[in-house]
mmCIF file of the protein (N, C-alpha, C, O) and its ligand, coordinates in Angstrom:
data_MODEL
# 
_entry.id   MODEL 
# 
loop_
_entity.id 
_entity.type 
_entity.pdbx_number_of_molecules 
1 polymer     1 
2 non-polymer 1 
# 
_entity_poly.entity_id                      1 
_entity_poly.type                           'polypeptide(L)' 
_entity_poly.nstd_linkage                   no 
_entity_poly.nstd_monomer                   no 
_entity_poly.pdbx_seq_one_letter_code       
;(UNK)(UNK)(UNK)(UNK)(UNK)(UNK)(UNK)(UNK)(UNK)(UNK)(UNK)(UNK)(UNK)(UNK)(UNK)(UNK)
(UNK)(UNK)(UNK)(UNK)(UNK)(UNK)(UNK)(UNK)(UNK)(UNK)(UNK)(UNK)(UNK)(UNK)(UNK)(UNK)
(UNK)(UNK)(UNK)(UNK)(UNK)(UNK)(UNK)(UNK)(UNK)(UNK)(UNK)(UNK)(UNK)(UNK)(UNK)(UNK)
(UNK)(UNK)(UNK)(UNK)(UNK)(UNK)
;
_entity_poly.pdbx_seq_one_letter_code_can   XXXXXXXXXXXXXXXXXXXXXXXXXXXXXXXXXXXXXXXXXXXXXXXXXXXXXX 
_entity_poly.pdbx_strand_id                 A 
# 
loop_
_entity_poly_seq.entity_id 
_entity_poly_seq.num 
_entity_poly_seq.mon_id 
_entity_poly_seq.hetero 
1 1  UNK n 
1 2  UNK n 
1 3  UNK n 
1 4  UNK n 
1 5  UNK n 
1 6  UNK n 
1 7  UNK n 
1 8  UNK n 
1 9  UNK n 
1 10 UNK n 
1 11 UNK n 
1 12 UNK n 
1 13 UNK n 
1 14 UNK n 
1 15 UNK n 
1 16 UNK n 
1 17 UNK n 
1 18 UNK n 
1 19 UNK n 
1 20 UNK n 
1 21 UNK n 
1 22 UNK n 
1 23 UNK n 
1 24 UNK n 
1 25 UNK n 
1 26 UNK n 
1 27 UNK n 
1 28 UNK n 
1 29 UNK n 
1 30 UNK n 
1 31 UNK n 
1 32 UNK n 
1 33 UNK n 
1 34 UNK n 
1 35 UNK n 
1 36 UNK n 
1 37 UNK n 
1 38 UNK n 
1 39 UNK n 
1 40 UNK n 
1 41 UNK n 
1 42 UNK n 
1 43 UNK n 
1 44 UNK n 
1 45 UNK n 
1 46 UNK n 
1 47 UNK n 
1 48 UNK n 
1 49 UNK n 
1 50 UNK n 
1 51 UNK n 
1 52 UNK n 
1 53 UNK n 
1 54 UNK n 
# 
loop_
_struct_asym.id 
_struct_asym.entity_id 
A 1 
B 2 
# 
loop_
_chem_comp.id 
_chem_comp.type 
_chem_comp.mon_nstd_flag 
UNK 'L-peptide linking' . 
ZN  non-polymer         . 
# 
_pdbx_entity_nonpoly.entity_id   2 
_pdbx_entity_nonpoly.name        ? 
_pdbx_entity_nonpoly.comp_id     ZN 
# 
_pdbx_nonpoly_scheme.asym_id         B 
_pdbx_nonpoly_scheme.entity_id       2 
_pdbx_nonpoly_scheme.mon_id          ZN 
_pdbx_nonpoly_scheme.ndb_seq_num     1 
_pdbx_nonpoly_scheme.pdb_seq_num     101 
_pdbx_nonpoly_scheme.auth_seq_num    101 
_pdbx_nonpoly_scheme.pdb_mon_id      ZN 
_pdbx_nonpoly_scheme.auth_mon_id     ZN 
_pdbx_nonpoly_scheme.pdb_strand_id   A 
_pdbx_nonpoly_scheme.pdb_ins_code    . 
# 
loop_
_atom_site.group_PDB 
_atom_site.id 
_atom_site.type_symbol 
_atom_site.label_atom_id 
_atom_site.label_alt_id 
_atom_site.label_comp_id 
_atom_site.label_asym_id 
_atom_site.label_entity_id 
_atom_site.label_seq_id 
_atom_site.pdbx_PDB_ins_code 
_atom_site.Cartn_x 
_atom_site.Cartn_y 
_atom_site.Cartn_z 
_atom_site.occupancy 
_atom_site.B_iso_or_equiv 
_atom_site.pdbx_formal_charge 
_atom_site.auth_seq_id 
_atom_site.auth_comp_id 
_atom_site.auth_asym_id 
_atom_site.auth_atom_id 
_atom_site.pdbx_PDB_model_num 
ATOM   1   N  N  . UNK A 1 1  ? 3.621  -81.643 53.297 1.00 0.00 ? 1   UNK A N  1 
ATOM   2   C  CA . UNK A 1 1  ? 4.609  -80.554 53.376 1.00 0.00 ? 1   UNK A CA 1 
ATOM   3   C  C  . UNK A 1 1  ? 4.025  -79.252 52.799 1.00 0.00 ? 1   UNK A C  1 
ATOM   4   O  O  . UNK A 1 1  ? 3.340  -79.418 51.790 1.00 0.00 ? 1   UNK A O  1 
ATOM   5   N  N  . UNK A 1 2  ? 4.181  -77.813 53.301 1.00 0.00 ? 2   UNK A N  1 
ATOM   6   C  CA . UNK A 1 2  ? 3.747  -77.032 53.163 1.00 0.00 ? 2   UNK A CA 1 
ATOM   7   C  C  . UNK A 1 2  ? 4.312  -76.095 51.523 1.00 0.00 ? 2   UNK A C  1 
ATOM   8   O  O  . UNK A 1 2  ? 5.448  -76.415 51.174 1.00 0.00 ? 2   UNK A O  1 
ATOM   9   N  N  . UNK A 1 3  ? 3.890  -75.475 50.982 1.00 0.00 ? 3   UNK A N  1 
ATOM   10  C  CA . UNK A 1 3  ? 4.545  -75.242 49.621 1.00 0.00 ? 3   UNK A CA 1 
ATOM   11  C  C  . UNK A 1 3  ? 5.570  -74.079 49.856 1.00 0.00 ? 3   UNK A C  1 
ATOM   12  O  O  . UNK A 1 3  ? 5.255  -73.028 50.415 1.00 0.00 ? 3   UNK A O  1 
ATOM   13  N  N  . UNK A 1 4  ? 6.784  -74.347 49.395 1.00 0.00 ? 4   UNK A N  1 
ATOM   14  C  CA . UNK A 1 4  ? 7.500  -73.025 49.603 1.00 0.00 ? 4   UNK A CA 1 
ATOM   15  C  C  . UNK A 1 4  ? 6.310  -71.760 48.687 1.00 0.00 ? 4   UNK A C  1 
ATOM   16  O  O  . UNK A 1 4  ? 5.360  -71.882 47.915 1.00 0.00 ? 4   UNK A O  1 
ATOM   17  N  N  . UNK A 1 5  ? 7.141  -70.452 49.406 1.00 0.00 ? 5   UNK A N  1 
ATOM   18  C  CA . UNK A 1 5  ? 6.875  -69.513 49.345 1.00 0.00 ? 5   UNK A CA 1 
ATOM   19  C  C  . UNK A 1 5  ? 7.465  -69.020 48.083 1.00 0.00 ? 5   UNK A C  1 
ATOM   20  O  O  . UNK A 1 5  ? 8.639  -68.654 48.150 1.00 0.00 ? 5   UNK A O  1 
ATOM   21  N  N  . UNK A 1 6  ? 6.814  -68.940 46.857 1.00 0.00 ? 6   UNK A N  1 
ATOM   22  C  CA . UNK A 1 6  ? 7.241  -68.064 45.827 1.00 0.00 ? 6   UNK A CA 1 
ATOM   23  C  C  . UNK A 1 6  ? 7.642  -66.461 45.136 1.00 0.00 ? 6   UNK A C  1 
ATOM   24  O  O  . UNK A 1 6  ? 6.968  -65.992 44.220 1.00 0.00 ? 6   UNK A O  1 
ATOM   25  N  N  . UNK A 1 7  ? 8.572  -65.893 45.604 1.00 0.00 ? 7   UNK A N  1 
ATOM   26  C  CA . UNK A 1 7  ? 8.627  -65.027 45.421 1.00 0.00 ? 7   UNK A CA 1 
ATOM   27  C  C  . UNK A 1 7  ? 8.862  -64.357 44.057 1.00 0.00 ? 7   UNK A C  1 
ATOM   28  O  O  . UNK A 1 7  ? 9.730  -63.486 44.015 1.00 0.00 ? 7   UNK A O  1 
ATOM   29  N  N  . UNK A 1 8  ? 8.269  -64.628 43.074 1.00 0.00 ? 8   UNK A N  1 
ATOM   30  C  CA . UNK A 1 8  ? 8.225  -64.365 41.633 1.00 0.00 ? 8   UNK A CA 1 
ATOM   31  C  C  . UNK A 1 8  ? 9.147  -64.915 40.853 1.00 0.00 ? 8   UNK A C  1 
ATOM   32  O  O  . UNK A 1 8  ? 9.406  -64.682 39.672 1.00 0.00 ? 8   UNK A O  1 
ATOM   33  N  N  . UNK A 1 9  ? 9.724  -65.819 41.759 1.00 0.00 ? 9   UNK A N  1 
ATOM   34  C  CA . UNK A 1 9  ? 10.734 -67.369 41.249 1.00 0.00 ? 9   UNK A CA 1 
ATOM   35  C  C  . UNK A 1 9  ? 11.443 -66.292 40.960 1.00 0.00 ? 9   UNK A C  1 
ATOM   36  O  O  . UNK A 1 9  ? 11.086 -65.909 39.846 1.00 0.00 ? 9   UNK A O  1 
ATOM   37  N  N  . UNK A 1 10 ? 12.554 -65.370 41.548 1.00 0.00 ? 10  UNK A N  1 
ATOM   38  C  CA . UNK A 1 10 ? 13.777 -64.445 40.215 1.00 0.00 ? 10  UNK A CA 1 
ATOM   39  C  C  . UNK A 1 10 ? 15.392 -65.485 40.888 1.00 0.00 ? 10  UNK A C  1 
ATOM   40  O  O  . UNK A 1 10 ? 15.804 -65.873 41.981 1.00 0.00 ? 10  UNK A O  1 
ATOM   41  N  N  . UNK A 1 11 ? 15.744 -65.540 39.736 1.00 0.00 ? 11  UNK A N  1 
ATOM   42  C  CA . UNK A 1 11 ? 17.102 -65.768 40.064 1.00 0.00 ? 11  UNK A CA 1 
ATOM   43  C  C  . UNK A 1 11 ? 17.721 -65.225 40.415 1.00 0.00 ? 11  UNK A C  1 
ATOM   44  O  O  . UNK A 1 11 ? 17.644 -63.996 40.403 1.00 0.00 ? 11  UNK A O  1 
ATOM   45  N  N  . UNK A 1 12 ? 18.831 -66.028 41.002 1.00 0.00 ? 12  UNK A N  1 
ATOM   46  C  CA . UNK A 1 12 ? 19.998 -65.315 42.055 1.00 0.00 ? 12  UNK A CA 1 
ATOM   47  C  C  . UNK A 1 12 ? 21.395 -65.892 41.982 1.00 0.00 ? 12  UNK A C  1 
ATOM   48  O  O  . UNK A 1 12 ? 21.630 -67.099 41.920 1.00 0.00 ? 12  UNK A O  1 
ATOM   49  N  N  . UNK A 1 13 ? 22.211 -65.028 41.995 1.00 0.00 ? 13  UNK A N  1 
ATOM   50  C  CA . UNK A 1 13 ? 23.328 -65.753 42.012 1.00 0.00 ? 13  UNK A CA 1 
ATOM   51  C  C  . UNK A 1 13 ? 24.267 -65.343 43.503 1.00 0.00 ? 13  UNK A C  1 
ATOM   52  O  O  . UNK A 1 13 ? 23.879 -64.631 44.429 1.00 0.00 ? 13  UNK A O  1 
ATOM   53  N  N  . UNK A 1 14 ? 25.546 -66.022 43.372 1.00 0.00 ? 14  UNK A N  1 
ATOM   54  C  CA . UNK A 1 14 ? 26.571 -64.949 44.761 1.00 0.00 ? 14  UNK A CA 1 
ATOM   55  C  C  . UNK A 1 14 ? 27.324 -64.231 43.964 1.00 0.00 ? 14  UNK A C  1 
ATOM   56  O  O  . UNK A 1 14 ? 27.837 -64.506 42.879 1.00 0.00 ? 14  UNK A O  1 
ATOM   57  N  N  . UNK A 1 15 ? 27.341 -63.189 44.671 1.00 0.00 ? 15  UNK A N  1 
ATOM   58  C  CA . UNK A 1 15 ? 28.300 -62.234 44.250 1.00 0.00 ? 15  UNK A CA 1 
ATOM   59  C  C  . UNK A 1 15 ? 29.746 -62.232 44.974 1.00 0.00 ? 15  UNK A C  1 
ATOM   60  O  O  . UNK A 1 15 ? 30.130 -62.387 46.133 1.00 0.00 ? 15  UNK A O  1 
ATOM   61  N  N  . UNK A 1 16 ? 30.501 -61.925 43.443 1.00 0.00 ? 16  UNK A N  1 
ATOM   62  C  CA . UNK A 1 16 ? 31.977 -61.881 43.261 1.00 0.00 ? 16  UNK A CA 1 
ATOM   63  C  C  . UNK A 1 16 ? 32.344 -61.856 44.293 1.00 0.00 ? 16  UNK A C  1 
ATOM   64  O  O  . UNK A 1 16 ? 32.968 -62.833 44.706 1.00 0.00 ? 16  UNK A O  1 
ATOM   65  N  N  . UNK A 1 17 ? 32.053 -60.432 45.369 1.00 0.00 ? 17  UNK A N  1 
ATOM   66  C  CA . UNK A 1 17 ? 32.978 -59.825 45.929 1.00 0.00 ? 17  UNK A CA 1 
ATOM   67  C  C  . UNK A 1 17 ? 32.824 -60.684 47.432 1.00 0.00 ? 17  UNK A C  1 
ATOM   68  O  O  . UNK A 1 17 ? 33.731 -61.454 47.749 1.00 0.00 ? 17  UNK A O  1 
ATOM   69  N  N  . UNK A 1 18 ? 31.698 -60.517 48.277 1.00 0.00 ? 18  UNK A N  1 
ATOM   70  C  CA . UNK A 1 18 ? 31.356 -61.081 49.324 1.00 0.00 ? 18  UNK A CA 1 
ATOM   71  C  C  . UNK A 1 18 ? 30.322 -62.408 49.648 1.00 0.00 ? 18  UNK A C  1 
ATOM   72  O  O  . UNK A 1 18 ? 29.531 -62.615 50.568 1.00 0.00 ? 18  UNK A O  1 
ATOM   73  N  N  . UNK A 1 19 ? 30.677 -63.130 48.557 1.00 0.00 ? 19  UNK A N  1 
ATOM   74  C  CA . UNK A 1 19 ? 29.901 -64.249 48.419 1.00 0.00 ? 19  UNK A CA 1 
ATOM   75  C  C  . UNK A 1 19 ? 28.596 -64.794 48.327 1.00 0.00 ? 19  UNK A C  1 
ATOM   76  O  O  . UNK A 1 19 ? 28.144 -65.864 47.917 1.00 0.00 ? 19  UNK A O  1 
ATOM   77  N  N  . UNK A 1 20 ? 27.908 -63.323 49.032 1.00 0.00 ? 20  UNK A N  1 
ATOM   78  C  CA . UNK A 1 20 ? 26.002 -63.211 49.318 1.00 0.00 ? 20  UNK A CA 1 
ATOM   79  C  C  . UNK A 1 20 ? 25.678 -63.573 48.137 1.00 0.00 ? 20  UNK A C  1 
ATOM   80  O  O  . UNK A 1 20 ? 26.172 -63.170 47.084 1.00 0.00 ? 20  UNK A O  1 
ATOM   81  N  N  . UNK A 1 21 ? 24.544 -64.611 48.336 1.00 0.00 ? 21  UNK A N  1 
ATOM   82  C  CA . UNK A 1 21 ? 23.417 -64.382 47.021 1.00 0.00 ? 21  UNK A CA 1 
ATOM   83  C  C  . UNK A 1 21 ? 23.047 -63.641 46.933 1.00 0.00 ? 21  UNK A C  1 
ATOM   84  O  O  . UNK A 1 21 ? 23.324 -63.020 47.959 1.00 0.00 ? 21  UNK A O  1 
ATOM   85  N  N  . UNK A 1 22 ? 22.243 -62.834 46.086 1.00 0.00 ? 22  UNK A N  1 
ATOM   86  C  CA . UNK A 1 22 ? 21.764 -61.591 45.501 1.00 0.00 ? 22  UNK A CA 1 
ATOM   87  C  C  . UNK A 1 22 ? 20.802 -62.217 44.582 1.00 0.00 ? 22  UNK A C  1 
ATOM   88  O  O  . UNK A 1 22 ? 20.991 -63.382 44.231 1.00 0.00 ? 22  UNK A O  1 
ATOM   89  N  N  . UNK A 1 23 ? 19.701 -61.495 44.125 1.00 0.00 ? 23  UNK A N  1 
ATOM   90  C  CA . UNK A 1 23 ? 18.780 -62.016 43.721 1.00 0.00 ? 23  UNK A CA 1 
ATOM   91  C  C  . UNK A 1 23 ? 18.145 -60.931 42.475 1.00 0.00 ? 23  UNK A C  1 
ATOM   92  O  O  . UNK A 1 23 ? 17.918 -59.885 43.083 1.00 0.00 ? 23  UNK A O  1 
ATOM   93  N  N  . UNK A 1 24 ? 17.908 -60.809 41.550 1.00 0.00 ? 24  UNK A N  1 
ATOM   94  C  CA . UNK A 1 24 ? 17.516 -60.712 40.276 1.00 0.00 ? 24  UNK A CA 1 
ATOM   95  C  C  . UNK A 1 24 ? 17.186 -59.218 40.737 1.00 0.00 ? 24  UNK A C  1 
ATOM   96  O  O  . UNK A 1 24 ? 16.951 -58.910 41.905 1.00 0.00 ? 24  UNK A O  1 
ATOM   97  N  N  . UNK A 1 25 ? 17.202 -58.182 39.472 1.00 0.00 ? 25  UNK A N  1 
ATOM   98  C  CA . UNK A 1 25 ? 16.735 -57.196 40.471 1.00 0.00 ? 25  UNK A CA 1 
ATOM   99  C  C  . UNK A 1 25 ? 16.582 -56.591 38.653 1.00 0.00 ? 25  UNK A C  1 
ATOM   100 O  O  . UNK A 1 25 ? 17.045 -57.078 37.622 1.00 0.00 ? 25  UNK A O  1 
ATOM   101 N  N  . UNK A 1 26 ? 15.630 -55.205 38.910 1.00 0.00 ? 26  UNK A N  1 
ATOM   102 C  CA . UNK A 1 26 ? 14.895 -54.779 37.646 1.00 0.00 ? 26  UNK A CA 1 
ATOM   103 C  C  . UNK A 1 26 ? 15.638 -54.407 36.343 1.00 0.00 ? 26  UNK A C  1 
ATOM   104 O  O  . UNK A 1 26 ? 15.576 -54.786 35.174 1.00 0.00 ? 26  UNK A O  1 
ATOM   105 N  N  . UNK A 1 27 ? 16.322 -53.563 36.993 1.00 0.00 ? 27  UNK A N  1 
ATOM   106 C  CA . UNK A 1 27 ? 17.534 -52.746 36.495 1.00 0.00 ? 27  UNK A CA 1 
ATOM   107 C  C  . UNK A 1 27 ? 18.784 -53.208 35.560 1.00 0.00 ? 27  UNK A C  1 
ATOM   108 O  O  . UNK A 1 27 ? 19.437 -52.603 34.710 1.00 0.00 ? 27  UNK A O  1 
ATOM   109 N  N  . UNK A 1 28 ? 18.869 -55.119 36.297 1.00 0.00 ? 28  UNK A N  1 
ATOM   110 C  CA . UNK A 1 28 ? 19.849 -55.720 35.995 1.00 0.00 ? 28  UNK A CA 1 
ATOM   111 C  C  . UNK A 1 28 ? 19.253 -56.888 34.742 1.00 0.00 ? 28  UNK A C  1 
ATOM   112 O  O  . UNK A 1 28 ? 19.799 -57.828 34.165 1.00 0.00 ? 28  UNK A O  1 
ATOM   113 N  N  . UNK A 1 29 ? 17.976 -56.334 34.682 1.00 0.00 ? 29  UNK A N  1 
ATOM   114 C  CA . UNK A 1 29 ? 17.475 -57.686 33.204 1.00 0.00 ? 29  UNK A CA 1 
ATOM   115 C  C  . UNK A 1 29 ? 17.951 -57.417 32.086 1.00 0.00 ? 29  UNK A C  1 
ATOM   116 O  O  . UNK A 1 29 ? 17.569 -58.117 31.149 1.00 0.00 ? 29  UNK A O  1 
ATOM   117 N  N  . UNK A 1 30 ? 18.749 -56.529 31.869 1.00 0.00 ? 30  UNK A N  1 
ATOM   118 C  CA . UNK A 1 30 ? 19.239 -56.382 30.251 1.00 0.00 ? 30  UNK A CA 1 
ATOM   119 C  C  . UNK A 1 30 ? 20.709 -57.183 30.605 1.00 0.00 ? 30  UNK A C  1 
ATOM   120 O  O  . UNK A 1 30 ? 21.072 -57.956 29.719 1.00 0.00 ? 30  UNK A O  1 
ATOM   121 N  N  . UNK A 1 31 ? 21.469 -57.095 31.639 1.00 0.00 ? 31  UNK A N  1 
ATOM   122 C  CA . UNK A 1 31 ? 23.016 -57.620 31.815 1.00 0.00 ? 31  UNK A CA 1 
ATOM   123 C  C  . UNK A 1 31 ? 22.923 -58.671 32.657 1.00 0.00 ? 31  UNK A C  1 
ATOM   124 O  O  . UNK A 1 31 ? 23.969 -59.284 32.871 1.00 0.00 ? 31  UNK A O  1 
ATOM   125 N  N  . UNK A 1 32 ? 21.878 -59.054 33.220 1.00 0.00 ? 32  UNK A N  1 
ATOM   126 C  CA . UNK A 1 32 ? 22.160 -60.137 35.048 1.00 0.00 ? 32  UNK A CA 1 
ATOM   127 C  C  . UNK A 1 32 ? 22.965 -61.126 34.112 1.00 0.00 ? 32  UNK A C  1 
ATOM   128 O  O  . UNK A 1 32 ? 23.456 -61.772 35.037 1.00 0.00 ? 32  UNK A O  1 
ATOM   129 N  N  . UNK A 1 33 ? 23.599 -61.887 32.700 1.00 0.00 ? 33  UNK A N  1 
ATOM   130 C  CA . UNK A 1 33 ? 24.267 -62.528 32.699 1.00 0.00 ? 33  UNK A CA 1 
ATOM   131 C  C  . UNK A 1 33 ? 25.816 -61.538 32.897 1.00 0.00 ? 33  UNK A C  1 
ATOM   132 O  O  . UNK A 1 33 ? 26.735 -62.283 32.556 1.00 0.00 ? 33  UNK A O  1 
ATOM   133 N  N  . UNK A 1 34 ? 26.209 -60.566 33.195 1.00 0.00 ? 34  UNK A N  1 
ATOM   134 C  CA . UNK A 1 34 ? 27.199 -59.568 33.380 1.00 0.00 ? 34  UNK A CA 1 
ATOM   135 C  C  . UNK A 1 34 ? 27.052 -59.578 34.629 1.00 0.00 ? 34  UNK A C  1 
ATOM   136 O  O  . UNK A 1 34 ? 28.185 -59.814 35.048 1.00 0.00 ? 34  UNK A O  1 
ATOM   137 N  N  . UNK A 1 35 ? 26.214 -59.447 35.697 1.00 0.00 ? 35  UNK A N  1 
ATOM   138 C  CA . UNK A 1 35 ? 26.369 -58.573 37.098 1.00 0.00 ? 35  UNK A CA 1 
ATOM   139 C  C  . UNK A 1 35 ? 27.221 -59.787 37.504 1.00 0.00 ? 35  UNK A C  1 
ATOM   140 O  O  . UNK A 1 35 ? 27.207 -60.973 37.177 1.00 0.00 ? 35  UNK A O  1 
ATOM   141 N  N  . UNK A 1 36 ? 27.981 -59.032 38.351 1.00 0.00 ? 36  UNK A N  1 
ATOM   142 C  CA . UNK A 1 36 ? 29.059 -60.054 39.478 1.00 0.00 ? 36  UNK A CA 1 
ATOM   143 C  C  . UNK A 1 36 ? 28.437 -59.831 40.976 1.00 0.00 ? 36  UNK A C  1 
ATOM   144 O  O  . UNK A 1 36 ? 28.146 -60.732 41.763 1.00 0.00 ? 36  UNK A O  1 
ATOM   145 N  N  . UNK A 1 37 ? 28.359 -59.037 41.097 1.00 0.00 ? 37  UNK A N  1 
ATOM   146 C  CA . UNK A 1 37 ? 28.172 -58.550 42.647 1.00 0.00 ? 37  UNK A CA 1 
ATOM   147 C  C  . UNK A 1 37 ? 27.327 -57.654 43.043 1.00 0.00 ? 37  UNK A C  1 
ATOM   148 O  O  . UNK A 1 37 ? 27.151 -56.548 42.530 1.00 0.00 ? 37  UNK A O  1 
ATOM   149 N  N  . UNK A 1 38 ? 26.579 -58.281 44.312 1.00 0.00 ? 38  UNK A N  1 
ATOM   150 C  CA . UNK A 1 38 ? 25.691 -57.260 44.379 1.00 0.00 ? 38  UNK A CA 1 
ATOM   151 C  C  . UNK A 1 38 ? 25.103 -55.668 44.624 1.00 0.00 ? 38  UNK A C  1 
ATOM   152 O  O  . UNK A 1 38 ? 24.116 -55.007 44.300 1.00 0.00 ? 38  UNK A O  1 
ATOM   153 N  N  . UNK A 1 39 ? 26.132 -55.525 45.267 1.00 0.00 ? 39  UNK A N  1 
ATOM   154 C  CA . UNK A 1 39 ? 26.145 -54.068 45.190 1.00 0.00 ? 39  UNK A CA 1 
ATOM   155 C  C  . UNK A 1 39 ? 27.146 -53.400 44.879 1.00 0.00 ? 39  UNK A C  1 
ATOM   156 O  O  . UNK A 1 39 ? 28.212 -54.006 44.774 1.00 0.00 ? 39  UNK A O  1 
ATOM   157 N  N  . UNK A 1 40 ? 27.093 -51.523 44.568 1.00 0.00 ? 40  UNK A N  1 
ATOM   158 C  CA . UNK A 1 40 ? 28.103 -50.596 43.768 1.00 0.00 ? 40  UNK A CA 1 
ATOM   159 C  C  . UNK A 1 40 ? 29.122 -50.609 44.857 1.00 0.00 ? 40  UNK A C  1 
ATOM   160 O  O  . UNK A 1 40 ? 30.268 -50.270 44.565 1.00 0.00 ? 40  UNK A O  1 
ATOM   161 N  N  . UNK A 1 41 ? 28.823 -50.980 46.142 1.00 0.00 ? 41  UNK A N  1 
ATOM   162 C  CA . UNK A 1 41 ? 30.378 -51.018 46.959 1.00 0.00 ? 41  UNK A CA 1 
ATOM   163 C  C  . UNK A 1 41 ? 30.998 -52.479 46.544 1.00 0.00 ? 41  UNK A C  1 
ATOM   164 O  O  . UNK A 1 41 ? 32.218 -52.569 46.414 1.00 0.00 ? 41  UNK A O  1 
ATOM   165 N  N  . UNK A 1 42 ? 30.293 -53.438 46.369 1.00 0.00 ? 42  UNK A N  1 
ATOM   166 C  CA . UNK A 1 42 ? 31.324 -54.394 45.955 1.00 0.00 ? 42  UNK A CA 1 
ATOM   167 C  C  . UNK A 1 42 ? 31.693 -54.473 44.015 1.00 0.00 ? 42  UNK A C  1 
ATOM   168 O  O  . UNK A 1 42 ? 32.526 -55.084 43.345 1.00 0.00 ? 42  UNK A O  1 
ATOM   169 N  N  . UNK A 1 43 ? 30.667 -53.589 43.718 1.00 0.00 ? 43  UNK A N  1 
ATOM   170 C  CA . UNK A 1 43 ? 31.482 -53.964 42.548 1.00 0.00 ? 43  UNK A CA 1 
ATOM   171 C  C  . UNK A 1 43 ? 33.000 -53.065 42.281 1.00 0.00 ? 43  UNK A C  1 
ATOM   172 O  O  . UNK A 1 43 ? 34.033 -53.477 41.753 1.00 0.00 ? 43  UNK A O  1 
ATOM   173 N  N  . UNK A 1 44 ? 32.722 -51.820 42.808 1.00 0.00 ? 44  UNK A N  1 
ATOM   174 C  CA . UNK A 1 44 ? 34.004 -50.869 43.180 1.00 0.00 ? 44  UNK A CA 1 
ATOM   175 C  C  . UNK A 1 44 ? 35.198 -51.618 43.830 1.00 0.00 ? 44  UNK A C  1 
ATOM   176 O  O  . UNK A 1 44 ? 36.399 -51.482 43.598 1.00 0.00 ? 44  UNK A O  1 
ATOM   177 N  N  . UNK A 1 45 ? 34.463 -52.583 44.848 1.00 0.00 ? 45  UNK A N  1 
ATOM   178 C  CA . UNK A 1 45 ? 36.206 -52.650 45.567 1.00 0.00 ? 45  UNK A CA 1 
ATOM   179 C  C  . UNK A 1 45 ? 35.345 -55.151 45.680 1.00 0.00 ? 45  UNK A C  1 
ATOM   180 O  O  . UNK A 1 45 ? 34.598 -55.867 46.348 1.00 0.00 ? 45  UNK A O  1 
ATOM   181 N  N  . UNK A 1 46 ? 36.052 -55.187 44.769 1.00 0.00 ? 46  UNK A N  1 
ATOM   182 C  CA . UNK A 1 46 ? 35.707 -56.885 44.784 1.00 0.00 ? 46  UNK A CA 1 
ATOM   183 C  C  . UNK A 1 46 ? 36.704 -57.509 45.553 1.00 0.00 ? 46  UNK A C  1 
ATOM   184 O  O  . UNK A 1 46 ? 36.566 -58.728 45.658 1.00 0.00 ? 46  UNK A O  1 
ATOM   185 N  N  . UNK A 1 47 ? 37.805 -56.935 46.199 1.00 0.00 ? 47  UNK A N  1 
ATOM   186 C  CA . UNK A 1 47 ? 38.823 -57.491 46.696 1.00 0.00 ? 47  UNK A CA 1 
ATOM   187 C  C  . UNK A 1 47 ? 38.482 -57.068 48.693 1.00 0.00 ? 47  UNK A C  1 
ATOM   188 O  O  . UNK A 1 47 ? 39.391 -56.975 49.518 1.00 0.00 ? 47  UNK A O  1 
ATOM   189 N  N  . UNK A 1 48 ? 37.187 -56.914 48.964 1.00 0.00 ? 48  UNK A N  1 
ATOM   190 C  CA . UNK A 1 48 ? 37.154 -56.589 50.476 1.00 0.00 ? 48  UNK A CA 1 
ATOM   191 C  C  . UNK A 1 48 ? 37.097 -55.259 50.918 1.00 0.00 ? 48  UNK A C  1 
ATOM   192 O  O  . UNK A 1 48 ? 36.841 -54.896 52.067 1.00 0.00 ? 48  UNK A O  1 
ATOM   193 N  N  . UNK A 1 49 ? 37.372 -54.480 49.853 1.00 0.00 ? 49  UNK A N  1 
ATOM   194 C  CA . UNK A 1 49 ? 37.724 -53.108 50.561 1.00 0.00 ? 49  UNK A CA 1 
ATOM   195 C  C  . UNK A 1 49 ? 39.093 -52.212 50.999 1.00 0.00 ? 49  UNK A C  1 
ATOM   196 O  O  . UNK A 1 49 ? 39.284 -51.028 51.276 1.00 0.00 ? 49  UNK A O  1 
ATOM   197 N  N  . UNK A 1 50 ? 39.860 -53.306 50.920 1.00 0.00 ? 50  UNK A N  1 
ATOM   198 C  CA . UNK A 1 50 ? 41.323 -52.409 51.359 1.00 0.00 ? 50  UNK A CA 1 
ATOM   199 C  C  . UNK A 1 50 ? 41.863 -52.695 50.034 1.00 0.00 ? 50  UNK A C  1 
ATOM   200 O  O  . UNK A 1 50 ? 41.767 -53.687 49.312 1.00 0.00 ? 50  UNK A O  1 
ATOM   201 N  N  . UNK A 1 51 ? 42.452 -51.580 49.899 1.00 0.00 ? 51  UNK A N  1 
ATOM   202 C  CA . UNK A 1 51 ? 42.913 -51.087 48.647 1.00 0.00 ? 51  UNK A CA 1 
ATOM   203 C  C  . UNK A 1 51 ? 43.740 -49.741 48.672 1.00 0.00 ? 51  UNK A C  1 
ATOM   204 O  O  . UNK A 1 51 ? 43.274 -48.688 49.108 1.00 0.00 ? 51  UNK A O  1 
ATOM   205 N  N  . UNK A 1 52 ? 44.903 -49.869 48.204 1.00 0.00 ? 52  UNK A N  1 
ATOM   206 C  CA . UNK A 1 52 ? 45.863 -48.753 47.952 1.00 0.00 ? 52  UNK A CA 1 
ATOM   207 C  C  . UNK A 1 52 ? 45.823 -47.982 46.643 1.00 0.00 ? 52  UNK A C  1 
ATOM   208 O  O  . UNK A 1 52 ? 46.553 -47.813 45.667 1.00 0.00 ? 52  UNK A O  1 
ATOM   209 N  N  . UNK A 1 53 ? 44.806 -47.653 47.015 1.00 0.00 ? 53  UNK A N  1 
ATOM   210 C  CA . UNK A 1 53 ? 44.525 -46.227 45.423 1.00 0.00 ? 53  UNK A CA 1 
ATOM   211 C  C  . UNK A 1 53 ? 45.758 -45.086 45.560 1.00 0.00 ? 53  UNK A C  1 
ATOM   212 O  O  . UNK A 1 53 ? 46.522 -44.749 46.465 1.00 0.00 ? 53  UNK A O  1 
ATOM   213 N  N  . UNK A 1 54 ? 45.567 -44.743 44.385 1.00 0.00 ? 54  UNK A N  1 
ATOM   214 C  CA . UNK A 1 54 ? 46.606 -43.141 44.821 1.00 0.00 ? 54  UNK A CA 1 
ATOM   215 C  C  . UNK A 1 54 ? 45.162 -42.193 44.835 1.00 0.00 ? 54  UNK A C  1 
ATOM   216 O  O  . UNK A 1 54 ? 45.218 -40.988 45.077 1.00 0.00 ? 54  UNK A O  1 
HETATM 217 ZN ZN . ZN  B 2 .  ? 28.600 -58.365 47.455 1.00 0.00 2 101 ZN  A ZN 1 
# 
């Protein structure tokens, strides 16, 4: 069997909002036990996007 492909082994988790794994990222090594989701649109709106703001 051929060896998987290592990509600097980073962890990953899914995020909150839209379920995607997401994967370790530079920025997030002081909090990745904090990040929920992977990106600033899902961490803004974790419920899909529709939302009744005033
Ligand atoms: Zn997401």
């Amino acid at each position: 069997m051929p060896k998987p492909i290592r990509k600097g082994d980073l962890p990953q988790k899914p995020c909150q909002a839209c379920g995607r794994p997401f994967a370790w990222r530079k920025k997030w090594a002081r909090v990745w036990d904090e990040v929920k989701y992977c990106s600033e649109r899902c961490r803004r709106e974790p419920h899909g996007g529709k939302r009744e703001a005033s």
